[in-house]
C-alpha positions in Angstrom: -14.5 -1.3 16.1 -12.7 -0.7 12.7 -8.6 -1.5 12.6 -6.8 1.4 12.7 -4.9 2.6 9.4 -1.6 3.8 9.1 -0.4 7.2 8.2 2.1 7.1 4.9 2.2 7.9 1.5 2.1 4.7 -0.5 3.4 4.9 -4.1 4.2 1.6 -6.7 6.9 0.5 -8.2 6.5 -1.6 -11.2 9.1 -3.5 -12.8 7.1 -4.6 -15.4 7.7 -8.2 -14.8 7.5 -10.7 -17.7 6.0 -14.3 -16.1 6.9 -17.5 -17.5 4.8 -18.1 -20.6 4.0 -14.6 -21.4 5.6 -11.6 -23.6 6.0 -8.1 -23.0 3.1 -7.0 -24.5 1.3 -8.5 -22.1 3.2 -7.4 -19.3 2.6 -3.7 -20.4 -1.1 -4.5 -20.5 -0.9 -5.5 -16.9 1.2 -2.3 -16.2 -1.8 -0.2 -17.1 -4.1 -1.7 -15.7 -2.3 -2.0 -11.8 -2.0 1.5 -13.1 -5.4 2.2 -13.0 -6.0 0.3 -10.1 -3.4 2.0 -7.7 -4.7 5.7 -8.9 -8.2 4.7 -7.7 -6.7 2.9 -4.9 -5.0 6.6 -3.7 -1.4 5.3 -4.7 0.5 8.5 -4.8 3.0 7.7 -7.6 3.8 5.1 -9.7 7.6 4.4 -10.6 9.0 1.9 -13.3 12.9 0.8 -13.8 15.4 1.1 -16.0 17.1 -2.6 -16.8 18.6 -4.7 -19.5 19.2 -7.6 -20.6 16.7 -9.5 -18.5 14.1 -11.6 -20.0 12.3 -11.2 -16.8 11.7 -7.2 -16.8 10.1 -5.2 -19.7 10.8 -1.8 -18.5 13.7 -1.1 -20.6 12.8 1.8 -22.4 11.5 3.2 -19.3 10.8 6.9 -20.9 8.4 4.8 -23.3 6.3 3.2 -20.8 5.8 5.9 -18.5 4.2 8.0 -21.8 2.1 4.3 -22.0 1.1 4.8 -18.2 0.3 8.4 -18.2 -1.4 8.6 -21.3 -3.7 5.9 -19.9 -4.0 7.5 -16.1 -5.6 10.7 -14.7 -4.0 11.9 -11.5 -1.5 9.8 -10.6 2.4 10.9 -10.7 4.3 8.5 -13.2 7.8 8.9 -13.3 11.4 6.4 -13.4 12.5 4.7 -10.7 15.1 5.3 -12.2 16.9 6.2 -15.2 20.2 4.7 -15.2 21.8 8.8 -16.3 25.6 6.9 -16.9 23.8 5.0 -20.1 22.4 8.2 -21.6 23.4 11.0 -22.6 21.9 14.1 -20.4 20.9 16.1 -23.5 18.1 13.1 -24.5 16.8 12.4 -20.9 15.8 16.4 -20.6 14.4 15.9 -23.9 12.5 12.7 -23.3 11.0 13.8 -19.5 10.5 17.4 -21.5 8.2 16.0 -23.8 6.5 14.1 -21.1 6.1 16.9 -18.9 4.2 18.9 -21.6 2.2 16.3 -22.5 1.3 15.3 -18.8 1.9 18.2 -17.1 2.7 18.1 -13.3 2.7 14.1 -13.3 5.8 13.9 -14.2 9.2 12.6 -11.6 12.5 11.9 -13.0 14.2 9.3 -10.8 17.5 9.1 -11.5 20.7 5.9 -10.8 23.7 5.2 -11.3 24.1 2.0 -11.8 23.8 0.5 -15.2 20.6 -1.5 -14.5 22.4 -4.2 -16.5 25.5 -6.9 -16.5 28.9 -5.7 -18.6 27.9 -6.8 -21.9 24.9 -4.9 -22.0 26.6 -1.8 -20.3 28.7 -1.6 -22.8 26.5 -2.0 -25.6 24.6 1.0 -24.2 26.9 3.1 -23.1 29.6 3.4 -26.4 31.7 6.6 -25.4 28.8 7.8 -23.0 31.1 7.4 -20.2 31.9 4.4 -17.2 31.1 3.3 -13.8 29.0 6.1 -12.7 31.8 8.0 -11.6 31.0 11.3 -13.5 27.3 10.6 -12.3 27.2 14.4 -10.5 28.6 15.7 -13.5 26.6 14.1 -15.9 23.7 15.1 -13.1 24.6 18.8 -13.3 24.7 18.7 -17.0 20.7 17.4 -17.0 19.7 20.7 -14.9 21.2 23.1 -16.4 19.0 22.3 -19.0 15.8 22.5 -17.8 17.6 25.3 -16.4 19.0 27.5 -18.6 20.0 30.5 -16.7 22.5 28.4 -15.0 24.3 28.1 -18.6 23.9 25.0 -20.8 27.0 23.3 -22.0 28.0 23.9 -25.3 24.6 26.6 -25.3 22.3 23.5 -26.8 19.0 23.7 -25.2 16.8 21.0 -24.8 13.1 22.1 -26.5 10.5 20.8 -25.0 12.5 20.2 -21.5 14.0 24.1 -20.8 12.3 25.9 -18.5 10.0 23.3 -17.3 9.6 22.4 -13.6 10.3 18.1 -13.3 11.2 16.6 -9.9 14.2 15.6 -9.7 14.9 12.1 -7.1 18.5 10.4 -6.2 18.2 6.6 -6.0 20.1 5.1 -4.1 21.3 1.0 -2.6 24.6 3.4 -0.7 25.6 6.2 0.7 27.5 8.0 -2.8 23.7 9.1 -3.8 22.5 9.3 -0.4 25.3 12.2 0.3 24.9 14.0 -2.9 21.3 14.2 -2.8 21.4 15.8 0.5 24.1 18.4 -0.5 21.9 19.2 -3.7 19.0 19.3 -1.6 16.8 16.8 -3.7 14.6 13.9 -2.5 16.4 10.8 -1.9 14.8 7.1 -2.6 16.7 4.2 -1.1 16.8 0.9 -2.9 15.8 -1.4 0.3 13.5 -3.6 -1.4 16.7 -5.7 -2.7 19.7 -3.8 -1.0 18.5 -3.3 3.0 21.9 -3.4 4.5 23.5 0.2 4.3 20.1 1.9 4.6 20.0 3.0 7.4 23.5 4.8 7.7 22.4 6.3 4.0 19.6 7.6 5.4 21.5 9.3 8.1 24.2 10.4 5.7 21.5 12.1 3.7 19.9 13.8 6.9 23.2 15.1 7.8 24.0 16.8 4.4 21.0 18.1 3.8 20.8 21.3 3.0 17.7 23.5 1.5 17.2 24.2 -2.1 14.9 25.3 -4.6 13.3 21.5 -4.7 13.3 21.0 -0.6 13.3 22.8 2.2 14.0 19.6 4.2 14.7 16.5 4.2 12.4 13.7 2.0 13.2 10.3 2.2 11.4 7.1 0.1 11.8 3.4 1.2 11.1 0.4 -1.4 9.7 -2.2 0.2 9.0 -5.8 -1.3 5.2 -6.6 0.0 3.2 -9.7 -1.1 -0.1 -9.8 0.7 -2.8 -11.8 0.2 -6.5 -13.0 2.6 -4.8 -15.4 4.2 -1.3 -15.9 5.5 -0.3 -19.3 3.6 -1.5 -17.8 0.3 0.6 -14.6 0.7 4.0 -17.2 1.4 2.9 -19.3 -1.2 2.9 -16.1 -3.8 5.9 -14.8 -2.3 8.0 -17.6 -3.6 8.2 -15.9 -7.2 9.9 -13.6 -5.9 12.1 -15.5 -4.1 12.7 -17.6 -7.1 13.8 -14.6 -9.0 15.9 -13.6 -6.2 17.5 -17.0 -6.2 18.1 -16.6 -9.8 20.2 -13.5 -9.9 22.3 -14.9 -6.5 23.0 -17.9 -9.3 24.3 -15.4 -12.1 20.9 -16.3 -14.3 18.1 -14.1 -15.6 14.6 -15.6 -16.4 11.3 -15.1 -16.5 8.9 -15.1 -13.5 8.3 -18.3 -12.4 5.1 -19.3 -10.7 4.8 -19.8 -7.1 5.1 -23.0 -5.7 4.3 -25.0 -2.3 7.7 -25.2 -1.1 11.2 -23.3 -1.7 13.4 -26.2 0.3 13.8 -28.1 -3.1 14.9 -25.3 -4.6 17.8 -23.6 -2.2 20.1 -24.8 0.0 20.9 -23.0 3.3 23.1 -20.7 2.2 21.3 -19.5 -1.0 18.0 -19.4 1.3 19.8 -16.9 3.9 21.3 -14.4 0.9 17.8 -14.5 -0.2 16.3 -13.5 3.1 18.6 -11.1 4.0 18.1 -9.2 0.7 14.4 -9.5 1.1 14.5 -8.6 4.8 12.6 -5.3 4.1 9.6 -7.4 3.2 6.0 -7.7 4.3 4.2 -11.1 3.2 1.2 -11.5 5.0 -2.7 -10.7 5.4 -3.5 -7.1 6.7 -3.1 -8.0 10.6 0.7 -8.6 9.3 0.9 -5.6 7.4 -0.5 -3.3 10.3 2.3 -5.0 12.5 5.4 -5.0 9.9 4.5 -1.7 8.1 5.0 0.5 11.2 8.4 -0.9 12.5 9.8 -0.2 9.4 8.4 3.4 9.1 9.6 4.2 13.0 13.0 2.6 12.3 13.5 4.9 9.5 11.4 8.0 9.9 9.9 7.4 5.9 7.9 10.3 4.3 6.7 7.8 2.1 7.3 4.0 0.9 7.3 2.5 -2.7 6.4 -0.9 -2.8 7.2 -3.7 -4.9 5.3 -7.0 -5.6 6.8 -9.6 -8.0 4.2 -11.7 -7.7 3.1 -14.0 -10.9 -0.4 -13.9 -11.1 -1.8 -10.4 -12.4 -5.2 -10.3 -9.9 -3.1 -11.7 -6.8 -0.9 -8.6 -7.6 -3.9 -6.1 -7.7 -5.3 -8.2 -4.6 -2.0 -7.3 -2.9 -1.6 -4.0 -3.8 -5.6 -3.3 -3.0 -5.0 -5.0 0.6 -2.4 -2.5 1.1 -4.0 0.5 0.6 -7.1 -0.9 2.8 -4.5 -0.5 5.9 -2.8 3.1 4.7 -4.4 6.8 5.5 -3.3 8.2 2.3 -2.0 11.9 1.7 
């Protein structure tokens, strides 16, 4: 008798990771091609990030690549997950995800953050006058709609051609409950960052619930989860693959940036106790494992949050164990 599958929509997010020994142009080759492979795999959307300033990730021109991942896809729904709106101004984001949208029409989401997606140097080397802190985020928020909206007045009466008029999703990102709240107020979907900051999601989910209220976009309530999965045939191998990611992870609890490293027998050389627990807790949304795990793990976390759909990272070093992962996956989800 066949396993049962599990009934979720499944979506990637890619953070276009650079591996030790490698460039970016190879990274965006292998974007493309998990690309490719998700779409036919029945991956509903696939997501890259906005960062900087990190040798590790190559996604920092985010609008760029997701023209380089469309372009080369059919179906699928590309889109940022997210656009860090405090290091732009709102005028160029409608006008980037405008041209987009024409050019890929109805594949397009527009995930927005923020956060900087960087450290302080490199905030402020992108942001020069743009504003600080995200604190005028549902300002700078409002600015972006009005215009792709333009009966609700665009400032300063500048219209953003192509991007006016033109019908883009609009997601709140979240790791806390300032997005979680406003995205419920404004009645968009809301995408919590739990694949590196589980501990507030669950009270942001229920903040979000609670201030929902209907819109245009949503009638009710949409929530996304990242999760960090590393799957692989056998349970050894998946651990084994996992501890890239839990290098990188190590990394940024140090105050460094690098490269991915490649995986390696054993972590205990690596960490000490305390480092190893910070690393666990912020990948305790995590499934690394065969299938059976998967079809064990996968379904607490969608009954302990209620999830219309999850977004699933895999740092993992090499390229076809990534696609190996990601393929097990979807062998275990009913897509819709």
């Amino acid at each position: 008798m066949p396993n049962p599958t599990i009934d979720i929509r499944l979506s990637v997010l890619d953070l276009a990771p650079v591996i030790a020994g490698n460039t970016p142009a190879d990274s965006f080759r292998n974007t493309l091609d998990l690309a490719r492979h998700a779409e036919n795999w029945g991956y509903h959307r696939y997501w890259l990030a906005e960062h900087h300033n990190m040798p590790g990730i190559a996604s920092s021109a985010t609008s760029v690549i997701i023209g380089h991942v469309a372009g080369g896809t059919k179906t699928i729904r590309v889109g940022s997950g997210g656009i860090m709106l405090p290091n732009h101004a709102p005028l160029v984001i409608a006008e980037q995800f405008g041209t987009l949208e024409s050019l890929y029409p109805g594949r397009i989401d527009l995930g927005l953050g923020r956060a900087p997606g960087s450290d302080q140097a490199a905030a402020r080397a992108l942001r020069r006058g743009l504003g600080s802190g995200g604190q005028d985020f549902p300002e700078l928020l409002s600015e972006l709609q009005s215009y792709f909206n333009p009966s609700s007045g665009s400032p300063m009466g500048v219209r953003a051609v192509p991007g006016e008029g033109l019908d883009i999703p609009i997601w709140l990102l979240g790791s806390s409950g300032f997005s979680a709240q406003l995205a419920g107020q404004l009645g968009l979907p809301f995408a919590f960052a739990s694949h590196f900051a589980p501990d507030y999601l669950l009270p942001a989910i229920e903040l979000y619930r609670s201030h929902f209220r209907p819109s245009e976009a949503l009638d009710k309530p949409y929530v996304m989860i990242g999760l960090n999965v590393v799957a692989a045939d056998t349970q050894q191998e998946a651990a084994r693959l996992a501890t890239s990611q839990q290098q990188q992870f190590l990394n940024l609890i140090r105050g460094r940036t690098a490269r991915l490293s490649p995986p390696v027998d054993s972590m205990d050389a690596l960490w000490n106790e305390q480092e190893q627990a910070l690393v666990e807790r912020q990948l305790s949304y995590a499934i690394v494992g065969d299938q059976d795990t998967i079809r064990k793990r996968l379904p607490v976390y969608l009954e302990e949050t209620g999830a219309d759909e999850c977004i699933v990272a895999s740092q993992i070093y090499d390229h076809e164990a990534r696609l190996r992962s990601y393929q097990l996956l979807a062998e275990v989800v009913t897509h819709r």
